[in-house]
PQR file with spaces between the fields and no chain letter, atoms N, CA, C, O and H, PARSE charges and radii, in Angstrom:
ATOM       1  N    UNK     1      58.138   85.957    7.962 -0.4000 1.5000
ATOM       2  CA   UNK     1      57.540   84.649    7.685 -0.0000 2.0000
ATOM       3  C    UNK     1      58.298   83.544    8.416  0.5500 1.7000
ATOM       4  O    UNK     1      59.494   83.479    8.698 -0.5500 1.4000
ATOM       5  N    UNK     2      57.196   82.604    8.675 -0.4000 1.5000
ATOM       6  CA   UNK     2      57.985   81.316    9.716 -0.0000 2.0000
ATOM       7  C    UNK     2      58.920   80.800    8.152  0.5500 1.7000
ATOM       8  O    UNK     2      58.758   81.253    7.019 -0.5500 1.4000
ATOM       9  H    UNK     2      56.224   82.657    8.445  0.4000 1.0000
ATOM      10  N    UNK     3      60.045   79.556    8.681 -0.4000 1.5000
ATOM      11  CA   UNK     3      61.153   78.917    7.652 -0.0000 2.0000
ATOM      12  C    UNK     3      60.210   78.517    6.885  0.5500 1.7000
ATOM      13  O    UNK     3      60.072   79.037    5.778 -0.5500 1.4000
ATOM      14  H    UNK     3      60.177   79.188    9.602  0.4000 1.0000
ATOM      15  N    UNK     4      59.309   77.432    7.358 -0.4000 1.5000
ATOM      16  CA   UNK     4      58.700   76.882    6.923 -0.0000 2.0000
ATOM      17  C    UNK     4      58.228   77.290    5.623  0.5500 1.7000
ATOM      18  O    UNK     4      58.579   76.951    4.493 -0.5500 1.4000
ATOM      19  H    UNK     4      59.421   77.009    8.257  0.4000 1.0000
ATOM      20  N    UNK     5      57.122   78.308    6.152 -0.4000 1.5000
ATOM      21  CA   UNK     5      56.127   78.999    4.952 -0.0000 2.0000
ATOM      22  C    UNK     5      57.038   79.607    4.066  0.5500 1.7000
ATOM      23  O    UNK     5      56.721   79.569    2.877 -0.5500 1.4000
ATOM      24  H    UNK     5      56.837   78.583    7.071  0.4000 1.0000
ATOM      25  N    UNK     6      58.291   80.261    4.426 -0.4000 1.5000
ATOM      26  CA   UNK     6      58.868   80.410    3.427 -0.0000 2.0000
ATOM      27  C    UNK     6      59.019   79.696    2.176  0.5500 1.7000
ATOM      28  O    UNK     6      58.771   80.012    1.012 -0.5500 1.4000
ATOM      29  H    UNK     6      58.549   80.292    5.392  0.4000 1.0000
ATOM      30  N    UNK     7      59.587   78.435    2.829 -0.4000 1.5000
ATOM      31  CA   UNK     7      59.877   77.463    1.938 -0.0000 2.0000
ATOM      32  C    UNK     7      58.865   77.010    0.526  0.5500 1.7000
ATOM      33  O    UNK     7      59.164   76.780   -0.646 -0.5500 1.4000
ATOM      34  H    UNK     7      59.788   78.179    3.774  0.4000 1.0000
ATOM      35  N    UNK     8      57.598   77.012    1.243 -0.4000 1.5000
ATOM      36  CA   UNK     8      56.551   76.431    0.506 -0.0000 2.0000
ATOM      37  C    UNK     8      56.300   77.666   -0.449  0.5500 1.7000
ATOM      38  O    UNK     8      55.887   77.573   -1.605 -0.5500 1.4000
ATOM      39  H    UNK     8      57.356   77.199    2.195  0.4000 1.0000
ATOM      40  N    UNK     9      56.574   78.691    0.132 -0.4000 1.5000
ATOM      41  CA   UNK     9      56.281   80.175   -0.751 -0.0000 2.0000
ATOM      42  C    UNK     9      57.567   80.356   -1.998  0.5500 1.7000
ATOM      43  O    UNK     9      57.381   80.817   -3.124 -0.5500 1.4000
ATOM      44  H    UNK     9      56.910   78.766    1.071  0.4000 1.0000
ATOM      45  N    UNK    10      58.805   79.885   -1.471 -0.4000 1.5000
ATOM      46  CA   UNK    10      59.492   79.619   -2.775 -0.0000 2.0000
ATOM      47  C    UNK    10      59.213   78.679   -3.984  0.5500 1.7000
ATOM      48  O    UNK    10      59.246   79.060   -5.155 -0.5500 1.4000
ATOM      49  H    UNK    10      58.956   79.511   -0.556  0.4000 1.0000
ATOM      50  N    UNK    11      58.964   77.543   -3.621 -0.4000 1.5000
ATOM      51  CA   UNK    11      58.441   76.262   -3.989 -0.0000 2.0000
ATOM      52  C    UNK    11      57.223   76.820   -4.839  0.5500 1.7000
ATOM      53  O    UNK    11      57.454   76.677   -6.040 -0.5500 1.4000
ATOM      54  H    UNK    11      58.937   77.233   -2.670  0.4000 1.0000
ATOM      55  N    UNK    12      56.222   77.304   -4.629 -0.4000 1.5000
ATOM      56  CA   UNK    12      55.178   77.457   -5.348 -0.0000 2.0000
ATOM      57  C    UNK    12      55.648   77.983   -6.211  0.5500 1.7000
ATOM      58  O    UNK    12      55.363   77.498   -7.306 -0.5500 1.4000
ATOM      59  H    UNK    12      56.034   77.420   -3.653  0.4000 1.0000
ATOM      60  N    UNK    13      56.766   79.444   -6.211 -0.4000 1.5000
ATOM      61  CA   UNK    13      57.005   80.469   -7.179 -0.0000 2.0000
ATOM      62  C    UNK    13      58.019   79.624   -8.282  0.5500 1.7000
ATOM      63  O    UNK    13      57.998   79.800   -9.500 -0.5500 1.4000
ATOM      64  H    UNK    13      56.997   79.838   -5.321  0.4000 1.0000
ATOM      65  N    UNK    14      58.860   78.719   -7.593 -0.4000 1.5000
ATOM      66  CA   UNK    14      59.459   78.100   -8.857 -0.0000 2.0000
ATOM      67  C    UNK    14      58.828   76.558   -9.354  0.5500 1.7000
ATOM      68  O    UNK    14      59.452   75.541   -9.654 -0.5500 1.4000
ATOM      69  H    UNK    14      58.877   78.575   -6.603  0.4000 1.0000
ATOM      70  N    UNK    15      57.717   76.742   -9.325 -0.4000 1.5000
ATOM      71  CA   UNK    15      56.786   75.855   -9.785 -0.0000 2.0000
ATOM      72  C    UNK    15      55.934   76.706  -10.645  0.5500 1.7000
ATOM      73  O    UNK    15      55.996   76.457  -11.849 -0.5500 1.4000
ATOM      74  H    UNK    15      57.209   77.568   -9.080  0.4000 1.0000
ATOM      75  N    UNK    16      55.232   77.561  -10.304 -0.4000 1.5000
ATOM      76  CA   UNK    16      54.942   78.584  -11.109 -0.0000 2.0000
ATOM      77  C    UNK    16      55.856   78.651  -12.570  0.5500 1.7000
ATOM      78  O    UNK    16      55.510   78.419  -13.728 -0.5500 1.4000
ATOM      79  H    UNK    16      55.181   77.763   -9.326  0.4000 1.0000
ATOM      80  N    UNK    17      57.033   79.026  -12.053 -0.4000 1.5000
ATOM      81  CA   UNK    17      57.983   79.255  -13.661 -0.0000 2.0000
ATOM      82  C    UNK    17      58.239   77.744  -14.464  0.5500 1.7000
ATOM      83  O    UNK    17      58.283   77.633  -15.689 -0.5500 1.4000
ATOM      84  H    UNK    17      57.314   79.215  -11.112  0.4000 1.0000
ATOM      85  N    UNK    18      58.361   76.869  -13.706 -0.4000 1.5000
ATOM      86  CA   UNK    18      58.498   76.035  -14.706 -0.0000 2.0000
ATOM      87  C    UNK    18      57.225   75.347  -15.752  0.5500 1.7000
ATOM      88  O    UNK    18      56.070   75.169  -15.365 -0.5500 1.4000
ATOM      89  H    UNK    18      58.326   76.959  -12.711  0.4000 1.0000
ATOM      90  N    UNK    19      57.773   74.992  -17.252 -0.4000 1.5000
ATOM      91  CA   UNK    19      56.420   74.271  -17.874 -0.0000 2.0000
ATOM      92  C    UNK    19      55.909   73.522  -17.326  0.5500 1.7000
ATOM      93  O    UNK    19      56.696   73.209  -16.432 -0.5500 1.4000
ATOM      94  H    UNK    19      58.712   75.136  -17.566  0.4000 1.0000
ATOM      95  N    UNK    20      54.772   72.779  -17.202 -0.4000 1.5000
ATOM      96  CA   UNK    20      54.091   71.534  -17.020 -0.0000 2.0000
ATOM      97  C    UNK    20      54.608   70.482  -16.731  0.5500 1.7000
ATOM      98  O    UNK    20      54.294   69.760  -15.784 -0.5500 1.4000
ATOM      99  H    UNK    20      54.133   73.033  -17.928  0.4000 1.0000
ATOM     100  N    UNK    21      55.685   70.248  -17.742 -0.4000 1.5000
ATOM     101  CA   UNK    21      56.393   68.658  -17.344 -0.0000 2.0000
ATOM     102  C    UNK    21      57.314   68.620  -16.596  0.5500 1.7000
ATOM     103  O    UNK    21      57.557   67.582  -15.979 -0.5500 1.4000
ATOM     104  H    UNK    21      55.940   70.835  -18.511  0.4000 1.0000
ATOM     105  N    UNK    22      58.099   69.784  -16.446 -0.4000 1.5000
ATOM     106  CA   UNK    22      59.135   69.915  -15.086 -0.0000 2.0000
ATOM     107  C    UNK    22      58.032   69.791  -14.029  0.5500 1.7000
ATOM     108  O    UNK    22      57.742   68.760  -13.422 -0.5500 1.4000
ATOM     109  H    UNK    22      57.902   70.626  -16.947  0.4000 1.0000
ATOM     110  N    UNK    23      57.352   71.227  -13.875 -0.4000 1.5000
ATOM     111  CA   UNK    23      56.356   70.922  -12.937 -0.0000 2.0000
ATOM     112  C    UNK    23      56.349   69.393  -12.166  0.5500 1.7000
ATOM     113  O    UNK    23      56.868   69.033  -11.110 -0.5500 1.4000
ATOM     114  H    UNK    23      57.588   72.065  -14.368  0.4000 1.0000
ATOM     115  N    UNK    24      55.528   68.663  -13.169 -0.4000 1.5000
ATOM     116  CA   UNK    24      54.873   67.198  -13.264 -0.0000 2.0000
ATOM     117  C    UNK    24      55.857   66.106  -12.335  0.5500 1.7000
ATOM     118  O    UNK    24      55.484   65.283  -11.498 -0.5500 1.4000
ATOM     119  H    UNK    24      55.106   68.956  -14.027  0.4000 1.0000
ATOM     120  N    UNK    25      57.387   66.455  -12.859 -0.4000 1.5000
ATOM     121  CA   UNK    25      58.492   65.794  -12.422 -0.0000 2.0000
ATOM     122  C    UNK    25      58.685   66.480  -10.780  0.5500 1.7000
ATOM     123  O    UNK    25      58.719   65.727   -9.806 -0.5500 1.4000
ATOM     124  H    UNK    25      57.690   67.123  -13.539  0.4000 1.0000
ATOM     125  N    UNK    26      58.779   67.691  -10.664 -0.4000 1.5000
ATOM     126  CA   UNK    26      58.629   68.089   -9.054 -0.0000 2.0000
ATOM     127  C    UNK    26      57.497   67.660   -7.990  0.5500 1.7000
ATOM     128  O    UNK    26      57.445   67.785   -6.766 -0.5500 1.4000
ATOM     129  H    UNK    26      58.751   68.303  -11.454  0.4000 1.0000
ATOM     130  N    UNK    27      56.577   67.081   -8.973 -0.4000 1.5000
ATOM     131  CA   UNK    27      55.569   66.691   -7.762 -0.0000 2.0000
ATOM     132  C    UNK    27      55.640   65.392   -7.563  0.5500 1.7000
ATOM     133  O    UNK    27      55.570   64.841   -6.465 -0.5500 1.4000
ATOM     134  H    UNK    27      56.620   66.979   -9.967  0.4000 1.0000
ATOM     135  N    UNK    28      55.831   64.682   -8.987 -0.4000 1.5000
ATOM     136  CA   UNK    28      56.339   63.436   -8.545 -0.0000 2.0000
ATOM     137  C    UNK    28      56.971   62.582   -7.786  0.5500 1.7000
ATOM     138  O    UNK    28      56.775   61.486   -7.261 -0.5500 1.4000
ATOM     139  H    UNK    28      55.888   65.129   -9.879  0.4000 1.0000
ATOM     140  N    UNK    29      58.328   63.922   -7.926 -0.4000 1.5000
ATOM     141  CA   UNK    29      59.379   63.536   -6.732 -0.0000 2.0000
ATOM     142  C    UNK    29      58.874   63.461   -5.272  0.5500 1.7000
ATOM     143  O    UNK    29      58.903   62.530   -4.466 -0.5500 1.4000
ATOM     144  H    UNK    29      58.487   64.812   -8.352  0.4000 1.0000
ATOM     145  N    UNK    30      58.264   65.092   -5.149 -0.4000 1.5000
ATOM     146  CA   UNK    30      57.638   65.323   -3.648 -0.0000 2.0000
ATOM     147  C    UNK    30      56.789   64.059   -3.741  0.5500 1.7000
ATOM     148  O    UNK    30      57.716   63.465   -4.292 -0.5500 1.4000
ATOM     149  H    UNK    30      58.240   65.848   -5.803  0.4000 1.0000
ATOM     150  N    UNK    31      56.042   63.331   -3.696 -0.4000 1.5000
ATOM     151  CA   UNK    31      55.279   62.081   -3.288 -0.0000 2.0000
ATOM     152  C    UNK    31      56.493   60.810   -3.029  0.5500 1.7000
ATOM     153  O    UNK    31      56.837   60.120   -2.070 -0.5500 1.4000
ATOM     154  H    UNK    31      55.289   63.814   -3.248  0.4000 1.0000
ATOM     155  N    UNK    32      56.875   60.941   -4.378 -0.4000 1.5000
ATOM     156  CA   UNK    32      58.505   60.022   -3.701 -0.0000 2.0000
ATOM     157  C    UNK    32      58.757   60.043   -2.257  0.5500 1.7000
ATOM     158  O    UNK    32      58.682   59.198   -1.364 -0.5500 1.4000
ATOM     159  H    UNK    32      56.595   61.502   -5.157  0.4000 1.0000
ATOM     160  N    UNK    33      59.078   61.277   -2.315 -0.4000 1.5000
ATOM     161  CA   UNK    33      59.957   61.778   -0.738 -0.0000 2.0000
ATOM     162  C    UNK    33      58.919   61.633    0.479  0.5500 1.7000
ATOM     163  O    UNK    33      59.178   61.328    1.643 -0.5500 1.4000
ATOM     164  H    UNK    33      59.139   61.963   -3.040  0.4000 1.0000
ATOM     165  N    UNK    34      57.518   61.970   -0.173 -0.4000 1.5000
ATOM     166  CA   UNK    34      56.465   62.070    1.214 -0.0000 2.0000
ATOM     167  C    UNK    34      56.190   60.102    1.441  0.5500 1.7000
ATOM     168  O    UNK    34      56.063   59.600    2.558 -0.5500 1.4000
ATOM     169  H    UNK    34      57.307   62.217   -1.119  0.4000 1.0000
ATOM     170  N    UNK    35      56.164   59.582    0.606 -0.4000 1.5000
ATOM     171  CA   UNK    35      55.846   58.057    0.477 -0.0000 2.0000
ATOM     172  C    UNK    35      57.341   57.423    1.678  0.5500 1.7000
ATOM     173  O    UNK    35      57.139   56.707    2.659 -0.5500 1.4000
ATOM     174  H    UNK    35      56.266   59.989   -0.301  0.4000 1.0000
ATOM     175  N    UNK    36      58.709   57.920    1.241 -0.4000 1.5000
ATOM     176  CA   UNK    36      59.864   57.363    1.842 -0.0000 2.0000
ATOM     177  C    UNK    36      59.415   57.914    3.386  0.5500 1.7000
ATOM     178  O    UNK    36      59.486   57.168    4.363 -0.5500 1.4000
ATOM     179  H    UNK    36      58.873   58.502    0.444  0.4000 1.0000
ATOM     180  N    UNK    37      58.914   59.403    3.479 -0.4000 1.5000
ATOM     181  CA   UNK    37      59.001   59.859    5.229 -0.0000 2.0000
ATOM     182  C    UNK    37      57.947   58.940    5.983  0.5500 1.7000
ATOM     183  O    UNK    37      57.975   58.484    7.126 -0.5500 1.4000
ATOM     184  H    UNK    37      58.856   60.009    2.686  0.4000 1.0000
ATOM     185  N    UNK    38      57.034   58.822    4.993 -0.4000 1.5000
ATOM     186  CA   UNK    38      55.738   57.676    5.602 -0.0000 2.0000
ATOM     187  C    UNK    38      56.230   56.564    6.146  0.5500 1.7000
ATOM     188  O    UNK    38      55.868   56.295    7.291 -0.5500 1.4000
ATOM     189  H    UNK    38      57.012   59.192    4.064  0.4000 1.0000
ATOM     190  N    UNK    39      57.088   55.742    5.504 -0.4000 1.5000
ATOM     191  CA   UNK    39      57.830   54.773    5.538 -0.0000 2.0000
ATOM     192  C    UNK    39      58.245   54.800    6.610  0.5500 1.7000
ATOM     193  O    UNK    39      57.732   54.108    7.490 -0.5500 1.4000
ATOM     194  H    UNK    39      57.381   55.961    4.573  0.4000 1.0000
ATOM     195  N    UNK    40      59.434   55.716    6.877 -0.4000 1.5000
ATOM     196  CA   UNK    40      60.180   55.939    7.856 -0.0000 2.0000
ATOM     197  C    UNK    40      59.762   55.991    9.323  0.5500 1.7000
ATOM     198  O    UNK    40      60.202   55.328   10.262 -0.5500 1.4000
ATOM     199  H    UNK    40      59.851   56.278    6.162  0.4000 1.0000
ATOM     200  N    UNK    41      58.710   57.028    9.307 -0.4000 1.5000
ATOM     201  CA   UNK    41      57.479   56.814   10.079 -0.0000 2.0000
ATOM     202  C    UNK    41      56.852   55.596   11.126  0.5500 1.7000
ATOM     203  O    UNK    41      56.796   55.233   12.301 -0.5500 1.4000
ATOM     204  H    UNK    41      58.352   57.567    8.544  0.4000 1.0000
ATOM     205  N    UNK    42      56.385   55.237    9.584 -0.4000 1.5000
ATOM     206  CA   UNK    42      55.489   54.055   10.148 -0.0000 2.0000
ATOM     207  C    UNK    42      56.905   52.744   11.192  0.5500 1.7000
ATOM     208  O    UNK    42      56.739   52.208   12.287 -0.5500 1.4000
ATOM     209  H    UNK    42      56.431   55.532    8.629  0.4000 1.0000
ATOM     210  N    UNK    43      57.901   52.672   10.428 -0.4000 1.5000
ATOM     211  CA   UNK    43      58.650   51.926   10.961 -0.0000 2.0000
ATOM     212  C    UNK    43      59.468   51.875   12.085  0.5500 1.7000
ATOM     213  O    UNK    43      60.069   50.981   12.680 -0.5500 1.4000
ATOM     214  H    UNK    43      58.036   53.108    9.538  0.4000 1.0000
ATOM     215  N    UNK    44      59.313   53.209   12.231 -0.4000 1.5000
ATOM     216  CA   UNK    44      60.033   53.398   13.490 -0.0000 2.0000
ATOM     217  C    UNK    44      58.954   54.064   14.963  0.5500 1.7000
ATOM     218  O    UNK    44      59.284   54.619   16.011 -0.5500 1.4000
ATOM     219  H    UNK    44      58.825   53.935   11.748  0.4000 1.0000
ATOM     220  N    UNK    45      57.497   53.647   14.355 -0.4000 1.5000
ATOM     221  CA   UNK    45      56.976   53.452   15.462 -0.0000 2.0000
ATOM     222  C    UNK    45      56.566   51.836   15.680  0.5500 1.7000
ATOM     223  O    UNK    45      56.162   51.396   16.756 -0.5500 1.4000
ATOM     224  H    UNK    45      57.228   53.196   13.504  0.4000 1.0000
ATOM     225  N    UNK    46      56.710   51.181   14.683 -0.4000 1.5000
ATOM     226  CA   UNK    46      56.542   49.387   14.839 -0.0000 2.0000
ATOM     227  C    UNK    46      58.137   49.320   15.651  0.5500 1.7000
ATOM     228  O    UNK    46      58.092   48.407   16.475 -0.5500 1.4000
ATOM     229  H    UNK    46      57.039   51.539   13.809  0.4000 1.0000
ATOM     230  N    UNK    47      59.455   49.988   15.652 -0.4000 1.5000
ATOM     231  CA   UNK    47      60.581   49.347   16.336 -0.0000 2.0000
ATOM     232  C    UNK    47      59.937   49.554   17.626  0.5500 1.7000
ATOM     233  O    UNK    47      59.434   48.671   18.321 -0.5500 1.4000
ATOM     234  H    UNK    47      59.491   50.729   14.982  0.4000 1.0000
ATOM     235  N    UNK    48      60.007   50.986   17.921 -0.4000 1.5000
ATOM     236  CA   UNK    48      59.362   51.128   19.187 -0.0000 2.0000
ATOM     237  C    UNK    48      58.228   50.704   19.657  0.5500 1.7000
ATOM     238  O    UNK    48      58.151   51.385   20.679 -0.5500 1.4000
ATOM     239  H    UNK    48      60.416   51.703   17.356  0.4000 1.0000
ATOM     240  N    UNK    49      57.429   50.154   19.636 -0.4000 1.5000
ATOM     241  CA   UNK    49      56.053   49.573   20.037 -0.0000 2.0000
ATOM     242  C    UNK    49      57.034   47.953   20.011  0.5500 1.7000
ATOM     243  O    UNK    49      56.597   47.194   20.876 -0.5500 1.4000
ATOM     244  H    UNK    49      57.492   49.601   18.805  0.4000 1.0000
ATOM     245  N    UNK    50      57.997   47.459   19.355 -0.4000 1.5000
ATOM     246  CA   UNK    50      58.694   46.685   19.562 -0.0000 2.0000
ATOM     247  C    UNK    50      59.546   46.391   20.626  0.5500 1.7000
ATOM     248  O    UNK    50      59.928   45.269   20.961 -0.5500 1.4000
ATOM     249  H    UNK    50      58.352   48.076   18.652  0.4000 1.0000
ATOM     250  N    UNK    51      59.923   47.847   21.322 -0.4000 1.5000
ATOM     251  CA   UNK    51      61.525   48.096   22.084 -0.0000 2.0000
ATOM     252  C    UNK    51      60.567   47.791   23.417  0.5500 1.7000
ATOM     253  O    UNK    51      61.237   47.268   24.307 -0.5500 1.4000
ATOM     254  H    UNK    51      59.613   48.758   21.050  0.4000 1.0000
ATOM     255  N    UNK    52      59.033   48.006   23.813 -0.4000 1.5000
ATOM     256  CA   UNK    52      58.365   47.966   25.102 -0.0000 2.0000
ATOM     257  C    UNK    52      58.265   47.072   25.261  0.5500 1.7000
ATOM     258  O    UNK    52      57.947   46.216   24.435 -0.5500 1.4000
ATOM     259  H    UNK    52      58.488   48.432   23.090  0.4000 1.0000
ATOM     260  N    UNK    53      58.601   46.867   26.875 -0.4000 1.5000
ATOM     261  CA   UNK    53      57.989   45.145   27.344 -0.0000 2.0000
ATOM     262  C    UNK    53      56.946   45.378   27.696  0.5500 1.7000
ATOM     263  O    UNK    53      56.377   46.310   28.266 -0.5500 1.4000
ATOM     264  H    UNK    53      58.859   47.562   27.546  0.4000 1.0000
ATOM     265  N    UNK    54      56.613   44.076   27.163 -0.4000 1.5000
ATOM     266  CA   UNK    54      55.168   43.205   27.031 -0.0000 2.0000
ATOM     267  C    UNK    54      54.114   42.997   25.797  0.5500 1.7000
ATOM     268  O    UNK    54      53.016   42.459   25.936 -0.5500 1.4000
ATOM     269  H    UNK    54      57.076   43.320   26.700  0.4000 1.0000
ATOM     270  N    UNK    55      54.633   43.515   24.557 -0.4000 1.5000
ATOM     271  CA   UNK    55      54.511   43.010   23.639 -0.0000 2.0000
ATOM     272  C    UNK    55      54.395   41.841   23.277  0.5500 1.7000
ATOM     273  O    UNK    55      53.264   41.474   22.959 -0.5500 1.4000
ATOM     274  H    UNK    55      55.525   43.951   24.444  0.4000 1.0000
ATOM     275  N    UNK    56      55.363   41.007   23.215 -0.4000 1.5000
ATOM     276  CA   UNK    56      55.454   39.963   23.166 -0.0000 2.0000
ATOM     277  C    UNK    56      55.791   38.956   24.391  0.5500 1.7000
ATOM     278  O    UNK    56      56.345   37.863   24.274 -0.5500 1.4000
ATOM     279  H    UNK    56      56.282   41.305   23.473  0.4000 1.0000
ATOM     280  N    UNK    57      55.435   39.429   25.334 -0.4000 1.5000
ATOM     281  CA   UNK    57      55.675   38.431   26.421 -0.0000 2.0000
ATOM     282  C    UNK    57      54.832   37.222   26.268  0.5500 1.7000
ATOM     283  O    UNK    57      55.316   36.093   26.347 -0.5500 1.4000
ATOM     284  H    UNK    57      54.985   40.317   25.429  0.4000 1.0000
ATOM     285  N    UNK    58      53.771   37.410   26.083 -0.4000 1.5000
ATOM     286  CA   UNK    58      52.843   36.061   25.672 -0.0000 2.0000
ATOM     287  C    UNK    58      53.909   34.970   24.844  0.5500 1.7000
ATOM     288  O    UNK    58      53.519   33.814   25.006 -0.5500 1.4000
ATOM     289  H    UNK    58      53.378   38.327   26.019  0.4000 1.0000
ATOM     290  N    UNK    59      54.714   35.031   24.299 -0.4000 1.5000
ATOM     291  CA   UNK    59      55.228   34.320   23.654 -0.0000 2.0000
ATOM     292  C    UNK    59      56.247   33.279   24.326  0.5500 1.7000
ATOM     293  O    UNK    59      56.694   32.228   23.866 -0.5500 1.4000
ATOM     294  H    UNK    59      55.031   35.971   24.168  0.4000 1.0000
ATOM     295  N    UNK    60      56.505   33.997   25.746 -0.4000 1.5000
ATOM     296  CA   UNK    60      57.762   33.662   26.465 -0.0000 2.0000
ATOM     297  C    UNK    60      56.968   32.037   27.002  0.5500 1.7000
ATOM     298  O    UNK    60      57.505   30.932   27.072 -0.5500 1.4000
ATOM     299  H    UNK    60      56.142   34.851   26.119  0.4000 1.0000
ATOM     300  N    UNK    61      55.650   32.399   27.293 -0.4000 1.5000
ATOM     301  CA   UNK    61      55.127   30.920   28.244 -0.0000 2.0000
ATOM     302  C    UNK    61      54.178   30.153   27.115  0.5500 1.7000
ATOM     303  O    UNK    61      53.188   29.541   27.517 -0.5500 1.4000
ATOM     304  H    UNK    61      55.214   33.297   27.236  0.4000 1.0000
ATOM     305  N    UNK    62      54.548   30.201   25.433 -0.4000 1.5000
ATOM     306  CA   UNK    62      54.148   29.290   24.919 -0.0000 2.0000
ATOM     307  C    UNK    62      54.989   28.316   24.882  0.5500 1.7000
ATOM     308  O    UNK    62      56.160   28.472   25.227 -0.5500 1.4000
ATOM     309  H    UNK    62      55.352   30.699   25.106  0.4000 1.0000
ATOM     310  N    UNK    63      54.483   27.116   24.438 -0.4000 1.5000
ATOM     311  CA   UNK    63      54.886   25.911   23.926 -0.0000 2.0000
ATOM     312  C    UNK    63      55.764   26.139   23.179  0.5500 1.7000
ATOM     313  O    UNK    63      55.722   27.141   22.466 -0.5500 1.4000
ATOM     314  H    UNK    63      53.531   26.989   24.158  0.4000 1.0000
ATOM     315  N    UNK    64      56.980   25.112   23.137 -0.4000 1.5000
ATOM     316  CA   UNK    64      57.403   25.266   21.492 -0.0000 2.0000
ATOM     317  C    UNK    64      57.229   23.931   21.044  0.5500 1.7000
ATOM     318  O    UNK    64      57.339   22.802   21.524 -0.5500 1.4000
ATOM     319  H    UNK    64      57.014   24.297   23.716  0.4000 1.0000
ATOM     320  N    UNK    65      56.773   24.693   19.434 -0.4000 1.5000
ATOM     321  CA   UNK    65      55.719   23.626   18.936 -0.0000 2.0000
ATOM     322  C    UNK    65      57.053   22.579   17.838  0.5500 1.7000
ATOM     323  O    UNK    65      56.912   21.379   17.601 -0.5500 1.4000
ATOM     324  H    UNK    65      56.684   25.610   19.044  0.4000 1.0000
ATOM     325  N    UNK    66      58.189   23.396   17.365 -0.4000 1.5000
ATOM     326  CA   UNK    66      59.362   22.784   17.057 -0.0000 2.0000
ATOM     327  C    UNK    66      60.432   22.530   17.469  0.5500 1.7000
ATOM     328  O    UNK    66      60.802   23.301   18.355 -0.5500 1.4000
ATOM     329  H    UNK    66      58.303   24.371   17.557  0.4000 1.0000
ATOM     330  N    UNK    67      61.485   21.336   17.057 -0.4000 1.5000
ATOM     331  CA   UNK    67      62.658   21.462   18.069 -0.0000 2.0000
ATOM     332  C    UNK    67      63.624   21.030   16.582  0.5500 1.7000
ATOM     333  O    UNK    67      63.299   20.924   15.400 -0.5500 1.4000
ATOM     334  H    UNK    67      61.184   20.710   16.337  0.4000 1.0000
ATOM     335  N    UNK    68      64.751   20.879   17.210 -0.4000 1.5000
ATOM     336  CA   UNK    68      65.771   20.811   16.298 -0.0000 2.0000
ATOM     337  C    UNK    68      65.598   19.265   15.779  0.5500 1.7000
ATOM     338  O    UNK    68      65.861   19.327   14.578 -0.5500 1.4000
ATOM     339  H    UNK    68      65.015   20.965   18.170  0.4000 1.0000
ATOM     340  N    UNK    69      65.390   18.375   15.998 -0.4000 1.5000
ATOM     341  CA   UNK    69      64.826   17.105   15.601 -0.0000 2.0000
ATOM     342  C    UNK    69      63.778   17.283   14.709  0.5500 1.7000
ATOM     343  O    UNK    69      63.487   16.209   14.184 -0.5500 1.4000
ATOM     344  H    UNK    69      65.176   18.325   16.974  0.4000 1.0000
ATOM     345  N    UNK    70      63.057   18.262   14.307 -0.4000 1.5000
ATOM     346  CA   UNK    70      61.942   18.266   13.448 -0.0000 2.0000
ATOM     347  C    UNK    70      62.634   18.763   12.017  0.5500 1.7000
ATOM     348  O    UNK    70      61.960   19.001   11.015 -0.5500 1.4000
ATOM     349  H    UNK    70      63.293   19.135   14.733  0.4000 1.0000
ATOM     350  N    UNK    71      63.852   18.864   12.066 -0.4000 1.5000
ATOM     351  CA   UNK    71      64.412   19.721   10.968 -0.0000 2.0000
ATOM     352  C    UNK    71      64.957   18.331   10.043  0.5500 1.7000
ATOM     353  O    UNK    71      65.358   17.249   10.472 -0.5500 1.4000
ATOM     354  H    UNK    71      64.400   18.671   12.880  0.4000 1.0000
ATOM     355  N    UNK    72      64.838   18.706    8.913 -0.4000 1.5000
ATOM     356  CA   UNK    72      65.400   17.655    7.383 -0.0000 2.0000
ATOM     357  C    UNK    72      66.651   18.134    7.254  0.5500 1.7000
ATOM     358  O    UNK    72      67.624   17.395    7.103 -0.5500 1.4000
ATOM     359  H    UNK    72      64.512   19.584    8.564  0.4000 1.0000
ATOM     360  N    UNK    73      66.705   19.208    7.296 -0.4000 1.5000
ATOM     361  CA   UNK    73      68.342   19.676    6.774 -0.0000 2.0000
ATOM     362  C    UNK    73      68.795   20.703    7.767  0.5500 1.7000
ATOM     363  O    UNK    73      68.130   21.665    8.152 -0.5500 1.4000
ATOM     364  H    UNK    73      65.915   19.809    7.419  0.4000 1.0000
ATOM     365  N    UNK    74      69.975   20.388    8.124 -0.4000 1.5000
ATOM     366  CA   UNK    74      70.183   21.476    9.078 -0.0000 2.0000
ATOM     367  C    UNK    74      71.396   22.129    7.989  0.5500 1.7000
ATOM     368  O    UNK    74      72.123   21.552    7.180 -0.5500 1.4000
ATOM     369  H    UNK    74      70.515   19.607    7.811  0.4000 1.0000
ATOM     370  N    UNK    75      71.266   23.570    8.349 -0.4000 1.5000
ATOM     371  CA   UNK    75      72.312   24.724    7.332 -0.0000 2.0000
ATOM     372  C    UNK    75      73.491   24.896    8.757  0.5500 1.7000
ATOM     373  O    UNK    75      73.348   24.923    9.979 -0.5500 1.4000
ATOM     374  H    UNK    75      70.676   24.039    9.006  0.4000 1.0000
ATOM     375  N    UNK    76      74.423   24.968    8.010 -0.4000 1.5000
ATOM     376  CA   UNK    76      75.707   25.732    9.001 -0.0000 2.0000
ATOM     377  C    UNK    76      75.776   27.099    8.910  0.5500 1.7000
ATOM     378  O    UNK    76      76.625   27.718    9.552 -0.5500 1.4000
ATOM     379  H    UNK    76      74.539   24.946    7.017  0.4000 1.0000
């Protein structure tokens, strides 16, 4: 058997043995964990789609519409 399928083939069998509410708590978690890899995912294809030029080059030949004179309070 590939690692993989192994894995999932253990996983089922000690899901199998446990009651319902352990059960309940193992799947829970797994969505936890699949929700965090999503995450991870998604964000590190927004860095990269970030890291390419020309993304934001449009930005380089706008206006700027504020300057430091427009500010009430300046923070140190």
């Amino acid at each position: 058997m590939e690692p993989r399928t192994d894995l999932i083939t253990r996983a089922l069998e000690a899901l199998r043995k446990l009651p319902a509410d352990r059960a309940e708590q193992v799947v829970e978690f797994a969505d936890f964990l699949l929700a965090r890899f999503e995450d991870d995912q998604l964000r590190s294809g927004i860095r990269a789609l970030a890291m390419e030029p020309g993304p934001l080059d449009f930005l380089r030949d706008e206006e700027d519409l504020y300057s430091t004179d427009d500010l009430k309070e300046r923070y140190r």
